[in-house]
C-alpha positions in Angstrom: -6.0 49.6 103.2 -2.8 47.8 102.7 -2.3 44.0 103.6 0.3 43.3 106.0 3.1 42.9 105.1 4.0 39.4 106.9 0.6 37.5 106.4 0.9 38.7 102.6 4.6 37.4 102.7 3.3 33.6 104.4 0.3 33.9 101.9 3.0 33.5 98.8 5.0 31.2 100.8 2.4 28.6 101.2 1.2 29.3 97.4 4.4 28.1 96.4 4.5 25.5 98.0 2.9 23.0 95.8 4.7 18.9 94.3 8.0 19.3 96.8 6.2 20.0 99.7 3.5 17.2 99.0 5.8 14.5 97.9 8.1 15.2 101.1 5.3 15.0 103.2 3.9 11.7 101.6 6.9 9.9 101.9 5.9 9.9 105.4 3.2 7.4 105.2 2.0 5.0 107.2 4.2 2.1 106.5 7.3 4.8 107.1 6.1 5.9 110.5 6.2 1.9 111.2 10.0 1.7 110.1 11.0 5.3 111.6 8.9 3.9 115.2 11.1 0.4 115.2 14.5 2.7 114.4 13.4 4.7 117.5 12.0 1.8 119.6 15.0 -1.1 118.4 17.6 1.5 119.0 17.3 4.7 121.2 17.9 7.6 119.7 21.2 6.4 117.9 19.3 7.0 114.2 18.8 10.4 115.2 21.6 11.5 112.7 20.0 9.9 109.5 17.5 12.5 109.4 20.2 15.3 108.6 22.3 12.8 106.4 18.9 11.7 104.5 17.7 15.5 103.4 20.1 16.4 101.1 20.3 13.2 99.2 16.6 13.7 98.6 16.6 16.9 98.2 18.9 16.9 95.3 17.1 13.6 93.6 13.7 15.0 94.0 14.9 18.5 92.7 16.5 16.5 89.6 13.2 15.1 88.8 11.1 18.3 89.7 13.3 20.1 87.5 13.1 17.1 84.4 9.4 17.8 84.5 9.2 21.3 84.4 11.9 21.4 81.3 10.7 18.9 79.7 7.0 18.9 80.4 6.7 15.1 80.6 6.7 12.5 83.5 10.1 11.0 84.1 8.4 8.1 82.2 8.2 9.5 78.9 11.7 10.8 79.2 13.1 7.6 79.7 10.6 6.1 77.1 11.9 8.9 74.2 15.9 8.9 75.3 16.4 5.2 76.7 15.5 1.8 76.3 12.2 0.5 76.2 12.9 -2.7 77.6 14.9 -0.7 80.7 11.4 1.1 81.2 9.0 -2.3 81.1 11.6 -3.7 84.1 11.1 -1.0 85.8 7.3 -0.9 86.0 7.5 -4.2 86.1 9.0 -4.3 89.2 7.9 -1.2 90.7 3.7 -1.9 90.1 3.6 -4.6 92.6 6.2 -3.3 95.0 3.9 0.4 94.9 0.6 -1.7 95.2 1.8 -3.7 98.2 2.9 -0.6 99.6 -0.8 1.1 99.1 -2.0 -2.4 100.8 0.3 -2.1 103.9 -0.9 1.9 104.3 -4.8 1.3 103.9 -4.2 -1.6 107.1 -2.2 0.5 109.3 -4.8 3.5 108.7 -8.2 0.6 109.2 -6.1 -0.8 112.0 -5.3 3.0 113.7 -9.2 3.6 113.1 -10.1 0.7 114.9 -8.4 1.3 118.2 -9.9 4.6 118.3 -13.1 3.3 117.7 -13.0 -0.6 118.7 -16.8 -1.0 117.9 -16.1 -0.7 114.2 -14.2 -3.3 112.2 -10.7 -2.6 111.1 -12.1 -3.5 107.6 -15.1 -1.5 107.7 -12.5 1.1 108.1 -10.4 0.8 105.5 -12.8 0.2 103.1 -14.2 3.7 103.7 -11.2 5.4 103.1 -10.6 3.4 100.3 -13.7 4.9 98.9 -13.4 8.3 100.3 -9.8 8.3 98.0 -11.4 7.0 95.3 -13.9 9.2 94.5 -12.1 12.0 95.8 -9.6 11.4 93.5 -11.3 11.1 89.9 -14.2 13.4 91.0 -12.2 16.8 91.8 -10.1 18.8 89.8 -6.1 18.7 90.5 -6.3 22.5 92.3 -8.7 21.2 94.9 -7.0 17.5 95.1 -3.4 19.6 95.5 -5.0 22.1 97.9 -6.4 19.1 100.0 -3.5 17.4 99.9 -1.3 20.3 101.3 -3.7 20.5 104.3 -2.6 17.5 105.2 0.7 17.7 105.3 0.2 19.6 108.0 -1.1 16.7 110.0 2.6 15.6 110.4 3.3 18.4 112.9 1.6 16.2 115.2 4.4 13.9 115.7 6.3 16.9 116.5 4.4 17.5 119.6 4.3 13.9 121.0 8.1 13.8 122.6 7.3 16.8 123.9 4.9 14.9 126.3 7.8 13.1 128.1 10.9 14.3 130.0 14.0 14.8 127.7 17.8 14.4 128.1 18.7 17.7 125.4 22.4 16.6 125.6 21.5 13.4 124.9 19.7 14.0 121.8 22.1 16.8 120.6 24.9 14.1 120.9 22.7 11.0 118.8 21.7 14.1 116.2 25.1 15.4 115.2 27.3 12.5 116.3 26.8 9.2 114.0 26.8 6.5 116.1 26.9 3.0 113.6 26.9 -0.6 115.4 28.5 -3.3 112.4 25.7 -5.6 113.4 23.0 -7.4 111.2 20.1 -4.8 113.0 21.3 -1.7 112.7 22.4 -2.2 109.6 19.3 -3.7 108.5 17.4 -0.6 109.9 19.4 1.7 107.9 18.8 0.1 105.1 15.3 0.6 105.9 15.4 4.5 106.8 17.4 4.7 103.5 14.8 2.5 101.7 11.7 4.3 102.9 12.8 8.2 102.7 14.4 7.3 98.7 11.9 5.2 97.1 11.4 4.7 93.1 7.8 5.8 93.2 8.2 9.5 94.6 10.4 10.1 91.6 8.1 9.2 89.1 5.4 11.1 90.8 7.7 14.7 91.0 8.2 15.0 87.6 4.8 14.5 86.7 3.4 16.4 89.2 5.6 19.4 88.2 4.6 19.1 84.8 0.3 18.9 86.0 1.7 22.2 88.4 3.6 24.4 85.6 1.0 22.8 82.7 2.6 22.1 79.7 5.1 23.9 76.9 5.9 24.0 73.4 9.5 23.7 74.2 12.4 24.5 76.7 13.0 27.8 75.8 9.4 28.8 77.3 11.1 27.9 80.9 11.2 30.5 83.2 13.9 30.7 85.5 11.9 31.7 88.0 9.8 28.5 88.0 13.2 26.8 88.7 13.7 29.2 91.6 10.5 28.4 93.1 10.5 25.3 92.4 13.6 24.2 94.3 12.4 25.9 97.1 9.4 24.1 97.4 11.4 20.8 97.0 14.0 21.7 99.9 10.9 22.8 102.1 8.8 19.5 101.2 12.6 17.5 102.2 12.8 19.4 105.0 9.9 18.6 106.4 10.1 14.7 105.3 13.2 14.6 107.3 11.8 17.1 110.0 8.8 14.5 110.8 11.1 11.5 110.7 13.3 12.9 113.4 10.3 13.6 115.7 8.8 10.3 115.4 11.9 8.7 116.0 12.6 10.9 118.9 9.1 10.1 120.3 9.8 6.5 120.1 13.4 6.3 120.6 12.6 7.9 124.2 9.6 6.5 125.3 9.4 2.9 123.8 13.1 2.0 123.8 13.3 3.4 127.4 11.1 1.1 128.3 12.6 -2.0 126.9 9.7 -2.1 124.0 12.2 -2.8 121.0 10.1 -4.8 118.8 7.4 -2.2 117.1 5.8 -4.0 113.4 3.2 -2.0 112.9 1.7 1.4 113.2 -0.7 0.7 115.7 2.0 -1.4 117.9 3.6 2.2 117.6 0.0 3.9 118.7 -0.4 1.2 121.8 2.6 1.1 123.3 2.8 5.1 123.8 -0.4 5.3 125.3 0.4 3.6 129.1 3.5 5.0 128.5 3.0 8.3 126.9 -0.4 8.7 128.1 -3.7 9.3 125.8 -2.5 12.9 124.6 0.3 11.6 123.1 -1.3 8.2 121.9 -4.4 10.3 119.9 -1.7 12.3 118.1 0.0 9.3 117.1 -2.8 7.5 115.5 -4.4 10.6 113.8 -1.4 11.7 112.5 -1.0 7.9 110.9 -4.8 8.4 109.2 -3.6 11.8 107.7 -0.7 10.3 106.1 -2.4 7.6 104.8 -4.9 9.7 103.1 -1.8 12.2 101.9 0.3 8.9 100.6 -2.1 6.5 99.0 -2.8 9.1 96.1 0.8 9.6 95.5 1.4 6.3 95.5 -2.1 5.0 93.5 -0.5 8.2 90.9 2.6 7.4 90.5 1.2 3.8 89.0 -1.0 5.4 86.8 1.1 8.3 85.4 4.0 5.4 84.7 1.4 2.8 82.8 -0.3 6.1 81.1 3.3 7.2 80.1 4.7 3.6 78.9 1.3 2.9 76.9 0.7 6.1 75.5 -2.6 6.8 77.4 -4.3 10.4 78.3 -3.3 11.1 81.6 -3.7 13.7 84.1 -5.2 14.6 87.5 -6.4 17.5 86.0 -8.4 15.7 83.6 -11.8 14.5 84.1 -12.7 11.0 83.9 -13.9 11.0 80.4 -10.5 12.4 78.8 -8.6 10.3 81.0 -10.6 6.9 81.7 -7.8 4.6 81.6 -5.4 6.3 84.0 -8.3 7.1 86.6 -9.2 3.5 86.1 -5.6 2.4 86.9 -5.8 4.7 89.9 -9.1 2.9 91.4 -7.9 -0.3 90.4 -4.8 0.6 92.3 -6.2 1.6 95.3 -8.5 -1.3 95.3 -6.6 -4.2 95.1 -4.2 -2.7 98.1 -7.3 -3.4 99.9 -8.1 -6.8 99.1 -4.6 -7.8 99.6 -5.7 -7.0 103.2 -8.7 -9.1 102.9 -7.0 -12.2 101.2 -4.5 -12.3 104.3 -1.2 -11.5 103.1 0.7 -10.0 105.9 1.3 -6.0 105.3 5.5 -6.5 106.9 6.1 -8.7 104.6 4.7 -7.4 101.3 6.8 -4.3 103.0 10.1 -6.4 102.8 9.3 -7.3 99.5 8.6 -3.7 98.7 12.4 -2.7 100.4 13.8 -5.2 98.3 12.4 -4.1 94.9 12.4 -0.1 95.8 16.6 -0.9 96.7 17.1 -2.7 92.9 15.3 -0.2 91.4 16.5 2.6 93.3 20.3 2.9 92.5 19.9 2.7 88.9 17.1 4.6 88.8 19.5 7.6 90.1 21.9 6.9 87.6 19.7 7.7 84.9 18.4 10.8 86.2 21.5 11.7 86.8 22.7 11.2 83.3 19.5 12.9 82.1 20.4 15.7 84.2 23.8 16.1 82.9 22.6 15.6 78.8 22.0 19.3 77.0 19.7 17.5 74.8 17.0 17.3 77.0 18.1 19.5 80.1 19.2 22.6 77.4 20.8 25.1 80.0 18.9 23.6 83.0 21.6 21.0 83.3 22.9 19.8 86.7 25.4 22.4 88.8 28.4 20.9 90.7 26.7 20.8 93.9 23.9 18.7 92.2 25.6 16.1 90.5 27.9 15.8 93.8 24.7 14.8 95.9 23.6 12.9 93.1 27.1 10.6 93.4 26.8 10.6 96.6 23.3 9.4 96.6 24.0 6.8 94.1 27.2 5.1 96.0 24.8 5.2 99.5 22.1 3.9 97.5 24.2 1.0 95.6 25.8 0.3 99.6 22.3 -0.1 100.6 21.1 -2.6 98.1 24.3 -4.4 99.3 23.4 -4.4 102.5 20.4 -5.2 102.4 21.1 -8.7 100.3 23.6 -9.4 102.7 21.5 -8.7 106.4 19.1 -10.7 104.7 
């Protein structure tokens, strides 16, 4: 008997959907439903429009990187370590280690914090530290397939948000008018908040972890002539799908809170779980549960992304075995990195350093890093020496520009609102 046809067709979709989709998905993590939640709560539903402005700038950076790891079968930071300068690649992860740890920190306390309001009896501690075992393990005792396969499934906790504005009466017009009409106030907030949006949806780290993860995906290659187009093809598919959805999921959670919270004059919203409480009188429990599972699921979606994009940088720069399709004896240092990672995100909790303003700090060093960052990939995109025929096409090195002068604006901006 012959498979049908359309379940055979979704079957091959979802198979290739693999590093784009999960990196997208991650970038939604904890600490970005927090600034998406105070976007939607400080200011209505006038951020709506970011969403469609923010996918193809990622897009066409994460594609760049995707596309760096598959030609060249190394992370981004070997390429920069072979082609550039040494000293350029030590600033960088030395400024991006203790932003990406302080970003782990602030996830694994929203997700303990989330917990706890589900379940008040337990400790918001107790919580966290679980999961911080639970990733821990997870993550140096399976194989990559099973860690990527995991991981996929819970990207699909994200849809969640989708459903929670649909709990409330909607003005369409209204929203139709915020999403494809801009509307920009010149004032110190707004500004500040797009800084954020920009901030959390382009960040360093998911850069770094593409280009390795398309190298772990496609395994590696003698050379660049071994590349098959068709891995290109697939590949930027999966990329625009994993954006799409990023930018999908941001849209919805600002919707959510843009009508509920900022109807309600509830403009101040720090946290995840400030998010989670102040839908549930509002929203009622239907639409608070979503919210606060969907915050656990990212967490446990993001914290390996982020934990692996410290390790594949350090294991790159040093000249360590690294992999997560290694086991821990071939690769001891990077899983050890990886633990240690995850670990001292969590006592950062417990030493009472406050998770919104390691997050500033973590803006601030993601929106140095960030513009020059772009410029390199960009001018690795563009160089035959490493790229061969897979160099950049107009439409690529267009976003990339435009990417780069949003980016540098941001940076700007966000010395001046501060």
């Amino acid at each position: 008997m012959e498979p049908n046809p359309v379940k055979k067709t979704k079957r091959n979709f979802w198979k290739l959907l693999g590093p784009g989709f999960i990196t997208g998905a991650s970038d939604d993590d904890p600490s970005g439903i927090a600034t998406y939640s105070q976007a939607g709560a400080g200011f209505g539903l006038s951020t709506l429009w970011t969403a469609l402005v923010s996918f193809p700038l990622m897009a066409a950076i994460q594609g760049m990187c995707a596309r760096i790891g598959i030609v060249t079968s190394a992370g981004l930071t070997t390429t920069l370590k072979k082609h550039y300068s040494k000293t350029l690649l030590y600033v960088f992860v030395i400024i991006s280690f203790p932003a990406i740890i302080l970003n782990i920190g602030a996830d694994i306390a929203g997700m303990g914090a989330v917990a706890n309001m589900l379940c008040p009896s337990v400790h918001a501690i107790i919580f966290s530290f679980v999961f911080v075992v639970l990733l821990i393990v997870s993550l140096i005792y399976f194989p990559y397939k099973k860690i990527a396969s995991v991981l996929k499934w819970l990207c699909l906790t994200l849809m969640l948000y989708i459903l929670v504005p649909f709990l409330v009466h909607q003005d369409i017009g209204a929203i139709l008018r915020a999403t494809f009409i801009p509307q920009i106030h010149w004032d110190k907030e707004y500004v500040a908040i797009l800084v954020a949006i920009l901030g959390t949806t382009i960040s360093p780290y998911l850069f770094f972890w593409q280009t390795s993860m398309e190298t772990e995906e496609h395994g590696a290659r003698m050379n660049r002539l071994m590349v098959d187009k068709a891995d290109v093809k697939d590949m930027r598919l999966d990329v625009n799908v994993g954006m799409f959805f990023s930018n999908f999921v941001m849209y919805f959670i600002i919707l959510a809170t843009g009508s509920v919270l900022f109807k309600e004059g509830i403009k101040n919203i720090n946290t995840v779980q400030d998010a989670a409480s102040a839908l549930k009188p509002l929203a009622g429990n239907s639409a608070y549960l979503l919210f606060a599972i969907g915050v656990i699921g990212t967490g446990l979606l993001a914290i390996p992304v982020l934990a692996g994009s410290v390790s594949y940088m350090l294991a790159e720069t040093f000249g360590w075995k690294e992999g997560l399709n290694k086991k821990w004896h071939q690769a001891k240092r990077f899983y050890l990195i990886l633990a240690i990672s995850i670990a001292i995100g969590f006592v950062i909790n417990l030493i009472g350093i406050n998770p919104i303003k390691a997050l500033i700090f973590t803006a601030i060093a993601y929106g140095v890093t960030a513009p020059i960052l772009i410029a390199i990939i960009l001018h690795i995109c563009n160089n035959k020496k490493i790229m061969g025929e897979f160099t950049n096409g107009i439409l690529s090195n267009i976003l990339g520009w435009v990417t780069l002068i949003v980016m540098t604006a941001a940076a700007i901006a966000l010395f001046v609102t501060m």
